[in-house]
C-alpha positions as CSV (number, residue, x, y, z in Angstrom):
1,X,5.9,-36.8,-6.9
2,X,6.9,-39.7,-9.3
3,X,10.3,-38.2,-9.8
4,X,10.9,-37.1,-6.1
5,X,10.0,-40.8,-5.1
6,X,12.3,-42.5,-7.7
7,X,15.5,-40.1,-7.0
8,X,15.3,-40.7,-3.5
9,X,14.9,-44.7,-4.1
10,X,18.0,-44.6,-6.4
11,X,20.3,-42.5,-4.0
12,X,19.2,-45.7,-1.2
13,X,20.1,-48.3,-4.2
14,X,23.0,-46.6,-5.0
15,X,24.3,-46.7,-1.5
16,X,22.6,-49.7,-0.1
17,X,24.4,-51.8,-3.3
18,X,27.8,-50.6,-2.6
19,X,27.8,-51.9,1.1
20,X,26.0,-55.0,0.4
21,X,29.0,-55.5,-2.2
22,X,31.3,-54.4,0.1
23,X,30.0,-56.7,2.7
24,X,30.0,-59.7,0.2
25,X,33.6,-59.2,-0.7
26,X,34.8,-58.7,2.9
27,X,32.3,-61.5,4.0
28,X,33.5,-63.8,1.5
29,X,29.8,-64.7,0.9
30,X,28.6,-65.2,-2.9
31,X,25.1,-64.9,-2.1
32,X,25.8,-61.4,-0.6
33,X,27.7,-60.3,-3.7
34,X,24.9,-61.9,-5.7
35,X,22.3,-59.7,-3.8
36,X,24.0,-56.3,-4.3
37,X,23.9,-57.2,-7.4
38,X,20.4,-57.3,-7.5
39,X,20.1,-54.2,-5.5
40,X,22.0,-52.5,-8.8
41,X,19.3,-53.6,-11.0
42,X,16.4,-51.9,-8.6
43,X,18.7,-48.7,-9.6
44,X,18.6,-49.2,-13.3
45,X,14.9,-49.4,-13.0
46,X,14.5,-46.2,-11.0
47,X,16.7,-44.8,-14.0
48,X,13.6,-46.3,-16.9
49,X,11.3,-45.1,-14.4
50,X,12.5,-41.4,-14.9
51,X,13.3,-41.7,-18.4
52,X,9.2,-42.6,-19.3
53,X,7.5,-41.1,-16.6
54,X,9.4,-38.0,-17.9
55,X,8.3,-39.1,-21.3
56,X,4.4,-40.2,-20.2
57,X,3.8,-37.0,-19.1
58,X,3.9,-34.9,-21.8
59,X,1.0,-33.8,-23.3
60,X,-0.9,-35.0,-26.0
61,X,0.5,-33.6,-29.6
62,X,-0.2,-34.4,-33.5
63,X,1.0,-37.9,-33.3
64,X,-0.2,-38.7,-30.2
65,X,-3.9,-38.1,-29.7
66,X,-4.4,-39.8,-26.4
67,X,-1.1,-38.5,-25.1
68,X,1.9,-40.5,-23.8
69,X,0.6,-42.7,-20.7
70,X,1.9,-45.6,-22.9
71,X,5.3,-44.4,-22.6
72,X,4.7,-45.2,-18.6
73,X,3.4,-48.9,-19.7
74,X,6.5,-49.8,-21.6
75,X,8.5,-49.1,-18.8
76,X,6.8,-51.3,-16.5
77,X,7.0,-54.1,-19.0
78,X,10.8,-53.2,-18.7
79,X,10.9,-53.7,-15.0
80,X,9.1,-56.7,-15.7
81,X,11.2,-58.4,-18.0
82,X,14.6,-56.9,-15.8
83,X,12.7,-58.7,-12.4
84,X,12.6,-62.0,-14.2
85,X,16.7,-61.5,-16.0
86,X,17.7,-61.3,-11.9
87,X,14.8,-63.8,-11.2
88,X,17.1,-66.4,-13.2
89,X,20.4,-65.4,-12.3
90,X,19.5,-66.5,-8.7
91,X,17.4,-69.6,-9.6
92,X,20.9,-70.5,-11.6
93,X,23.2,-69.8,-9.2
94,X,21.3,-71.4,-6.1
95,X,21.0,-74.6,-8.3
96,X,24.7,-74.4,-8.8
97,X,25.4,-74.5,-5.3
98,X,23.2,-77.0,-4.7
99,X,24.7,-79.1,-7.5
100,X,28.0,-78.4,-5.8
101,X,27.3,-79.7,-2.1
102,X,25.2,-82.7,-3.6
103,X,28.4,-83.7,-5.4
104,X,30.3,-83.6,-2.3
105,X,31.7,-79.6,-2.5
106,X,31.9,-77.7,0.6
107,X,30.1,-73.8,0.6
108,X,32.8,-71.4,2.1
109,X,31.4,-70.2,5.6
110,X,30.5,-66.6,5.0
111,X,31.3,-63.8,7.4
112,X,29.4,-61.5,10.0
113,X,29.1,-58.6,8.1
114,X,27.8,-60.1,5.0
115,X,24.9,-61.6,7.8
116,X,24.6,-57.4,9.4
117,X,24.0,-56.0,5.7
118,X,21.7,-58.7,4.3
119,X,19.3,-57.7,8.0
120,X,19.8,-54.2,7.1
121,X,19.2,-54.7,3.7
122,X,15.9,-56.2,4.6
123,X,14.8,-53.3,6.8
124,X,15.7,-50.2,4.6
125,X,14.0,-52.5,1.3
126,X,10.9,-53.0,2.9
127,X,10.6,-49.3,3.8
128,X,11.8,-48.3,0.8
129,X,9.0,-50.9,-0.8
130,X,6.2,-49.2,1.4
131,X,6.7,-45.9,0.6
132,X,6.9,-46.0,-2.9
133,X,3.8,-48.3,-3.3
134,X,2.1,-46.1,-1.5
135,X,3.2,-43.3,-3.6
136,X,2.6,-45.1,-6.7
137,X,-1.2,-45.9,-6.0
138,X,-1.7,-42.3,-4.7
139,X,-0.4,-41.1,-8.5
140,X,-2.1,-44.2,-9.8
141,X,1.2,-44.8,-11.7
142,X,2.0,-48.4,-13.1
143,X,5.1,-48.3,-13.0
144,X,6.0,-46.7,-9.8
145,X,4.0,-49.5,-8.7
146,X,6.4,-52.1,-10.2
147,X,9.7,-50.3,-9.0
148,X,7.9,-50.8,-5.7
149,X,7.8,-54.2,-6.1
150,X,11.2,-54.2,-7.3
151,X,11.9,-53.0,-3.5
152,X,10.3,-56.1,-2.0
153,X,11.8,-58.4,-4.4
154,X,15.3,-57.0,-3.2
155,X,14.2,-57.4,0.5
156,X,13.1,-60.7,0.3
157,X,16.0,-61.6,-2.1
158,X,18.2,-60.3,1.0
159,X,15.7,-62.1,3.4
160,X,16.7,-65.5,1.5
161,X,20.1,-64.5,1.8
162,X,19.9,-63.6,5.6
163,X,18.4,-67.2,6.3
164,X,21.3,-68.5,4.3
165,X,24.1,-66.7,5.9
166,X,22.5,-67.1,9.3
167,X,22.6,-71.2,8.7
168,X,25.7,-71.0,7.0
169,X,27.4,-68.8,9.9
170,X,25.9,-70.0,13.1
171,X,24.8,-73.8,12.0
172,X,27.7,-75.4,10.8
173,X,29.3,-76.5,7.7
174,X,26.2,-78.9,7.1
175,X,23.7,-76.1,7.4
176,X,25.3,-74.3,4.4
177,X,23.4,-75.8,1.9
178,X,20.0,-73.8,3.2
179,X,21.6,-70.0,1.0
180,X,21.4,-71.7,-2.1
181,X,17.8,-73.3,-1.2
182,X,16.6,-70.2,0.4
183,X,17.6,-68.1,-2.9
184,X,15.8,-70.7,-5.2
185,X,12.5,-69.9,-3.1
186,X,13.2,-66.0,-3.5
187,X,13.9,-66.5,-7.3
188,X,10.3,-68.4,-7.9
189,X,8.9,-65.5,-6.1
190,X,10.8,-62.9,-8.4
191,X,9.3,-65.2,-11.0
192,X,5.8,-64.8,-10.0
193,X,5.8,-60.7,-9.3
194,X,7.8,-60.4,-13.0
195,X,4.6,-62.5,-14.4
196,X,2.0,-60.5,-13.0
197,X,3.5,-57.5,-13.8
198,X,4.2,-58.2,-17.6
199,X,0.9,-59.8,-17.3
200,X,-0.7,-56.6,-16.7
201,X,1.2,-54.3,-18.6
202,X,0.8,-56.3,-21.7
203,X,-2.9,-56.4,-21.1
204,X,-2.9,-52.4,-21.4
205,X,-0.6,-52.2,-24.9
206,X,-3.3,-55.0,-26.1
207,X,-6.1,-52.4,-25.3
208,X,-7.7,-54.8,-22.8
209,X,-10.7,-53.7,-21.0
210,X,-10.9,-52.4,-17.1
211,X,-12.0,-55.1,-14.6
212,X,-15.9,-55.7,-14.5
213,X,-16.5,-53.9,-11.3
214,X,-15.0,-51.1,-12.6
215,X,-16.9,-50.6,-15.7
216,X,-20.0,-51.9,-13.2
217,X,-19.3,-47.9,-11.2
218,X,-18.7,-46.5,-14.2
219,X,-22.1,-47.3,-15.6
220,X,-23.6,-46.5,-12.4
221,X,-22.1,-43.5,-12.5
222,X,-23.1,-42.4,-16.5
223,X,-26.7,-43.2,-15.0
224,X,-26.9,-41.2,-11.6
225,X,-28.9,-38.5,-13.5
226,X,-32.6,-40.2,-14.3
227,X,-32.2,-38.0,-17.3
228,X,-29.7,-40.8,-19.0
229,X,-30.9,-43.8,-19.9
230,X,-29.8,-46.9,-21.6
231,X,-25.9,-46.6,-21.7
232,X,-24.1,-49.3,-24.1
233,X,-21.3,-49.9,-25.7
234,X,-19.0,-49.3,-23.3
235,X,-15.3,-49.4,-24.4
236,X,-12.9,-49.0,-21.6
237,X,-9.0,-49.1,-20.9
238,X,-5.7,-47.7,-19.7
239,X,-3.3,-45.4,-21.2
240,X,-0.4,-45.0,-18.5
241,X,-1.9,-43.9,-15.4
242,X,-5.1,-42.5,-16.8
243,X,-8.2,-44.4,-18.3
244,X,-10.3,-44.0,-21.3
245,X,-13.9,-44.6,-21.5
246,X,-16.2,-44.0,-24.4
247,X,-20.4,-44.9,-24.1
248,X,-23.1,-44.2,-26.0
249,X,-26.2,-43.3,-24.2
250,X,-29.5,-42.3,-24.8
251,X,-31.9,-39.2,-23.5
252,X,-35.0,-37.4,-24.3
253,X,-35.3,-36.8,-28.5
254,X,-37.2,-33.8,-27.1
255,X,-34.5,-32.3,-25.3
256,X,-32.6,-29.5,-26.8
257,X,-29.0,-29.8,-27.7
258,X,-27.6,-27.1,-25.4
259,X,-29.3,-29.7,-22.2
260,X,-28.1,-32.5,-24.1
261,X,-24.6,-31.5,-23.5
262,X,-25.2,-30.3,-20.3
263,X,-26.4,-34.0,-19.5
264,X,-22.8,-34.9,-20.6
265,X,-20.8,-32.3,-19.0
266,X,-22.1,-33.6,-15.7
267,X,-21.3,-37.2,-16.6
268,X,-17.7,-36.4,-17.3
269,X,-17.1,-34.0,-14.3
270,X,-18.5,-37.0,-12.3
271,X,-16.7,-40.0,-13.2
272,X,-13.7,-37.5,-13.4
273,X,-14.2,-36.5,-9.9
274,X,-14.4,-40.3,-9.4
275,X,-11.3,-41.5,-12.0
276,X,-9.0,-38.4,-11.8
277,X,-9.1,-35.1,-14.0
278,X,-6.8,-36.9,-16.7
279,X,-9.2,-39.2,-17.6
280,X,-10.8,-39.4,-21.0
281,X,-14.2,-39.1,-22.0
282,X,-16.2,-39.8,-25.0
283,X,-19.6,-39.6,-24.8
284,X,-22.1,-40.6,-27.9
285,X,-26.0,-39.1,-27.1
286,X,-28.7,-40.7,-29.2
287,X,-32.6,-40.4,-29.1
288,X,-34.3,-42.7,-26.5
289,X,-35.9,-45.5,-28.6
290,X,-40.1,-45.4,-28.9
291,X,-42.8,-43.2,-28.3
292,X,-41.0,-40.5,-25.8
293,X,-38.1,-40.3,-28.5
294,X,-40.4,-39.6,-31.5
């Protein structure tokens, strides 16, 4: 699913980029050129998106005990850091512009077409960004989740550009100046996705702990059977798109090892019916403290 998704969102990149330059060049708009640009760099994402989700999915070997979700992690850290590179180019260029009319510098009117392929830019981006979020959440993959965002950061990108060429195109020669503004708006917003994003996947390579509501079910889960009591240290976190947890908890000291485990087996088929089948378990049993464990 991961790799259908991603192939099919770089054959619309690949395609969707070459008009939009096209368009620019024809349209004699910058901003246009500027966005298919962008639009190439959703494509070399979808190619890091192959490359480790290929990679994350292989299973666990010799060097790798917990297998390679991690793999899956890096790559959205790349998308990250890629969102915020185009995130700039825009903020510099749109401040250029700026700089230029401020001075006194007329913006070259831009043509129809380049306004026709930044409005279907926007359509085919925002589909493309639906689709593949909801793909992504389904696989609970990060980073199918960041190229998603990618998507939307390319349609509003082209949104900011639309605006720009519409004012440019239908307002006058005065009106020009709102491309450059409208792309400095987009770029902060690039900004802001690129941040949570790294944000995030940084938070997983540091080993940092699921959100408290979700270690909240997971405890209500490890205690569903009366049999369990007293689960502690819970140690939590993500490897790609799979989860770790390890608890201790604590049962009968009378209870025989064989129903011991079978106390545990039920834990783990539970919160992996709950988590998905690739997540992993580690369960500590110990003697419930006082007079019914002696």
């Amino acid at each position: 699913m991961i790799y259908r998704i991603t192939i099919a969102g770089s054959i619309v990149n690949l395609a969707l980029s070459l008009l939009k330059l096209a368009a620019g060049i024809l349209g004699r708009s910058g901003a246009m050129v500027a966005d298919a640009v962008h639009s190439f760099s959703d494509l070399a994402t979808d190619l890091v998106v192959i490359a480790f989700a290929r990679i994350s999915a292989k299973p666990k070997d010799d060097d790798h005990d917990y297998g390679h979700g991690k793999y899956e992690t890096l790559a959205t850290i790349i998308i990250s850091l890629a969102l915020g590179v185009v995130g700039a180019g825009i903020l510099v260029n749109s401040i250029r512009d700026i700089r230029l009319v401020a001075q006194g510098g007329v913006l070259e009117r831009p043509g129809l077409i380049a306004f026709v392929a930044a409005l279907l830019s926007i359509v085919i981006k925002e589909l493309l960004y639906r689709y593949t979020v909801r793909v992504g959440r389904a696989v609970n993959s990060p980073s199918v989740i960041a190229n998603a965002w990618h998507h939307r950061s390319d349609a509003l990108s082209s949104l900011g550009t639309l605006v720009g060429i519409g004012c440019a195109y239908f307002l006058g020669q005065k009106w020009r100046i709102a491309d450059p503004i409208a792309a400095l708006v987009v770029a902060i917003f690039i900004f802001k996705v690129a941040f949570d994003l790294i944000r995030t996947g940084l938070g997983e390579l540091l080993e940092q702990s699921l959100p408290a509501d979700t270690e909240r079910e997971i405890l209500q889960i490890v205690t569903a059977d009366p049999a369990i009591r007293e689960p502690h240290n819970l140690r939590t976190r993500r490897i790609g798109a799979a989860i770790a947890i390890e608890v201790h908890v604590r049962v009968d000291g009378a209870l025989t090892v064989a129903h011991s485990h079978e106390l545990t087996v039920d834990i783990e088929r539970r919160l992996r019916a709950r988590f998905g089948q690739e997540t992993m378990i580690a369960i500590h049993v110990e003697p419930v403290k006082g007079p019914a464990g002696e």
